[in-house]
C-alpha positions as CSV (number, residue, x, y, z in Angstrom):
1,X,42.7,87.0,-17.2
2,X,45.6,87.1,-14.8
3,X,48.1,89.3,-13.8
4,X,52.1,88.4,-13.5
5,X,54.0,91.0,-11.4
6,X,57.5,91.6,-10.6
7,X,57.6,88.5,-7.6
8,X,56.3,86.2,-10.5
9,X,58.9,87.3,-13.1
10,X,61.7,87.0,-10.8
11,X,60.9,83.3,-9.6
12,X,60.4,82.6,-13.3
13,X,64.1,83.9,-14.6
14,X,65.5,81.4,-11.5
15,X,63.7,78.7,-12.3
16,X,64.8,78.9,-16.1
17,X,68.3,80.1,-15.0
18,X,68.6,76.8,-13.0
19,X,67.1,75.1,-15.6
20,X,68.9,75.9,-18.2
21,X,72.3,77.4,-16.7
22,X,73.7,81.0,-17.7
23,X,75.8,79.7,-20.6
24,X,72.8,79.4,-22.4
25,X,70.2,82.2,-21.7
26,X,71.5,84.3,-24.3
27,X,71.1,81.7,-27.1
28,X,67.6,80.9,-25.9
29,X,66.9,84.7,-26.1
30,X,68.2,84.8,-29.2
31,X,66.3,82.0,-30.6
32,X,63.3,83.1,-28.9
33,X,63.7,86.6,-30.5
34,X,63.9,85.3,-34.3
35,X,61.0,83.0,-33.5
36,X,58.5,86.0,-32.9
37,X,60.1,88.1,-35.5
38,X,59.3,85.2,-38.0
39,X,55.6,85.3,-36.2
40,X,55.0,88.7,-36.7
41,X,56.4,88.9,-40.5
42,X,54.6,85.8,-41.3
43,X,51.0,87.3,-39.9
44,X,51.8,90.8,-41.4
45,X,52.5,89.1,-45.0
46,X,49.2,86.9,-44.4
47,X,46.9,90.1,-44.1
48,X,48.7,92.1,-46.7
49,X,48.0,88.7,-49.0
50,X,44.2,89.0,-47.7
51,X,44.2,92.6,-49.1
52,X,45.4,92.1,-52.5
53,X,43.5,89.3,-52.9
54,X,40.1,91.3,-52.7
């Protein structure tokens, strides 16, 4: 669809440095981090469910 390169990324990080302030970037990363673990464990355990279930 669209393509976000380096300028993009960089504006982005200020923005949500500014935003948000240094202090807390590392708990949003963390937080943001165990959020997509939980996705991917969640959609891995929903096909290995569809499996057995056949």
């Amino acid at each position: 669809m669209f393509r976000i390169g380096i300028g993009e990324l960089i504006v982005i990080l200020l923005i949500v440095l500014l935003v948000f302030g240094a202090s807390r970037l590392p708990e949003i990363g963390r937080a943001l981090g165990k959020a997509i673990k939980e996705f991917k464990k969640e959609v891995k355990g929903k096909d290995s469910d569809d499996k057995s279930a056949k």
